[in-house]
C-alpha positions in Angstrom: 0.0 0.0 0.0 0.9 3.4 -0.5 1.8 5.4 2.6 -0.5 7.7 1.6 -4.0 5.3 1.8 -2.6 4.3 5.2 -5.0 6.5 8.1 -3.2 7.0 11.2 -4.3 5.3 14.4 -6.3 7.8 16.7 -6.7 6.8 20.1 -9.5 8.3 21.6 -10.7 8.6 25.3 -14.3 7.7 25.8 -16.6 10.3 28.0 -18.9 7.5 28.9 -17.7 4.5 30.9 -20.8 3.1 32.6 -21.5 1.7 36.3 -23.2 -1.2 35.2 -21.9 -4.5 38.1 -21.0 -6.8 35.0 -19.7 -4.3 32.6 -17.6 -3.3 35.6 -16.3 -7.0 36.5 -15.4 -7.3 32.2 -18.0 -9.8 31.7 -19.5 -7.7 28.5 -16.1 -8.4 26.8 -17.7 -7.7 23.7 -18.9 -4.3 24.0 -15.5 -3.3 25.6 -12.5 -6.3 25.2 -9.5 -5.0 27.1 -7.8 -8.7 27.0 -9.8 -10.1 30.2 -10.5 -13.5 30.3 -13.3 -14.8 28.8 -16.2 -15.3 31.7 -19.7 -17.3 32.3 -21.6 -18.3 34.9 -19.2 -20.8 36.2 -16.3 -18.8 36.3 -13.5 -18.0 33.9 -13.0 -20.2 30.9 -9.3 -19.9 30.5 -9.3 -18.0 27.3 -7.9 -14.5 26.9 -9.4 -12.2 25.0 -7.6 -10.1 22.4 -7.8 -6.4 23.3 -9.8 -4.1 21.1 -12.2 -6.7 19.8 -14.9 -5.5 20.3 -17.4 -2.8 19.4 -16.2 -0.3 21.2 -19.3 0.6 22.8 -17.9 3.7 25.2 -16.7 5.9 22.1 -20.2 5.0 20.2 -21.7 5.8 23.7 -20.3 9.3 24.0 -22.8 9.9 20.4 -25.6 8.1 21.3 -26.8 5.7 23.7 -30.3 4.8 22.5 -33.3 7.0 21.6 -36.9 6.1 22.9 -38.5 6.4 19.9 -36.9 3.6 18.3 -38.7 0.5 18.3 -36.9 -3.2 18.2 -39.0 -6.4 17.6 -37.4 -8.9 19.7 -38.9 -12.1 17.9 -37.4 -15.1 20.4 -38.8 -16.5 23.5 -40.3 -14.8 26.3 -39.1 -11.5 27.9 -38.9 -10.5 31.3 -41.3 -7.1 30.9 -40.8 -6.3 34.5 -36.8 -7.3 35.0 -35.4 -4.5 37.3 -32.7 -3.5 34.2 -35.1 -4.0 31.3 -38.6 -2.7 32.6 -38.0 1.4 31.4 -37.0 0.2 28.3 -40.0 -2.0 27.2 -42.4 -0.8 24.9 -45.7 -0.6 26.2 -48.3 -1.5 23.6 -50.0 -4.6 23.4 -48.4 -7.4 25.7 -50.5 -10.1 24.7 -47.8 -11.7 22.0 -45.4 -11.6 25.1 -46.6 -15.1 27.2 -44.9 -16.2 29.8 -42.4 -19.5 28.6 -39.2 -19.1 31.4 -38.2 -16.4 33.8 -34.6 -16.8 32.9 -35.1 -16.6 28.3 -32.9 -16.7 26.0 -35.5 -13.7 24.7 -34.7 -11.7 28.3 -31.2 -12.1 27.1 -31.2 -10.4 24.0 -33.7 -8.0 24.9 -31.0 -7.2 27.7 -28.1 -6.9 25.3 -30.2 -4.4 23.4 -31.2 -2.3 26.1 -30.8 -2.9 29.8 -30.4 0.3 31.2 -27.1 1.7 30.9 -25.3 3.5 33.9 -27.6 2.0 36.5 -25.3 0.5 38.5 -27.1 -3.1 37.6 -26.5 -6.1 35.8 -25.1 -5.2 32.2 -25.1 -2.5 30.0 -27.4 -2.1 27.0 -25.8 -1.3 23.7 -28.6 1.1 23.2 -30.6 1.3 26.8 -29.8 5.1 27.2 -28.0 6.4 29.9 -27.9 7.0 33.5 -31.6 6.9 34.0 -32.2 8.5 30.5 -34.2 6.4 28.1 -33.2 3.9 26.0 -34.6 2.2 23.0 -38.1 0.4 23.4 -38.5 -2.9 23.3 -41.1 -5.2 21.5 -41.5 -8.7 23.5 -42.7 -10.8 20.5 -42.6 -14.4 21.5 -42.4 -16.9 19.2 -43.6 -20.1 21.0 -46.2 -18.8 22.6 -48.4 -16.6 20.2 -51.6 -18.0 20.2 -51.2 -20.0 16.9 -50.0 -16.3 15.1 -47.2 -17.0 12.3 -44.0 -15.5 12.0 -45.0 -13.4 9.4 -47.9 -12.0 11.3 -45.6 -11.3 14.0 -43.4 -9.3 11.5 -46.6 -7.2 10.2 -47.5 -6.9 13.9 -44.1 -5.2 14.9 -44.1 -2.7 11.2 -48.0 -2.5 11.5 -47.0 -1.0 15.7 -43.8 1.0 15.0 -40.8 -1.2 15.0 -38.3 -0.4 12.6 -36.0 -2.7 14.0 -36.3 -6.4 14.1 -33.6 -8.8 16.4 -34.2 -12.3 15.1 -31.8 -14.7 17.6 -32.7 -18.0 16.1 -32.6 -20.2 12.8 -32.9 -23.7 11.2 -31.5 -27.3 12.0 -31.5 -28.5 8.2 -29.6 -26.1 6.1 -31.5 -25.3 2.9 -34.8 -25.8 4.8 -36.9 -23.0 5.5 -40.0 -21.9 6.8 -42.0 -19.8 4.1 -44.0 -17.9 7.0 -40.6 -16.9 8.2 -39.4 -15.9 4.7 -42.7 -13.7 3.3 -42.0 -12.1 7.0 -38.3 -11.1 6.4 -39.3 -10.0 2.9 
């Protein structure tokens, strides 16, 4: 390459650096990886992380952290409406596609990752939950396995039809090449 297409490396010190208890302890490695070891719920794994891969979340934070009036379809499994770091950050229209499956989801999760409250001093810190008590984006529980029979794709025309603009779709197929045409016409 020439010299001249090469950008210099500008190291930048974030504003934000929030209080969340897990972001704090370096268990959301992949919104700030500073080379910590790699952690879950039993403990440290034993593998290293590699510092600065990530998404550097606290520069991006310092621009935006999440504007109420964008809505995300979470189309998974149950969320926890009420959970202490998610409940100012759940979008309060109709609940009924939301049915109770499992306190602790893999739908809570995700929905958590999106938008738990950042700067709370609890649990983790959403990649767009606002900050320090300010308002982040809105969540739409839509749960999968328990919608009263409705298809994916009238779970998809539910969330444009209500104001999502954004839809987080944590889940896929056993059989490559194999796929549900609900879930396609949906997509599309």
């Amino acid at each position: 390459y020439h010299k001249s297409l090469i950008k210099p490396t500008v190291n930048i010190t974030p504003l934000m650096t929030p209080d969340d208890y897990l972001y704090g302890l370096g268990w959301q490695w992949a919104l700030k990886n500073t080379g910590q070891y790699d952690i879950d719920y039993e403990g440290y794994t034993g593998q290293l992380g590699t510092p600065g891969w990530d998404i550097h979340a606290e520069p991006a934070w310092d621009i935006e952290t999440g504007k109420p009036e964008v809505i995300v379809a979470v189309l998974d499994t149950w969320v926890d409406s009420d959970h202490i770091d998610l409940a100012a950050n759940i979008w309060t229209g109709s609940s009924h596609l939301n049915t109770l499956a499992a306190a602790e989801s893999h739908g809570t999760h995700v929905a958590g990752t999106i938008a738990a409250v950042t700067g709370n001093a609890l649990g983790i810190a959403g990649v767009a939950g606002g900050s320090y008590g300010g308002k982040g984006v809105k969540i739409m529980p839509l749960n999968l396995w328990g919608t009263h029979g409705l298809s994916t794709y009238a779970l998809f025309v539910f969330a444009a039809d209500n104001g999502a603009s954004i839809a987080q779709n944590s889940w896929g197929y056993e059989d490559p090449g194999v796929y549900n045409q609900s879930d396609l016409d949906g997509i599309d």
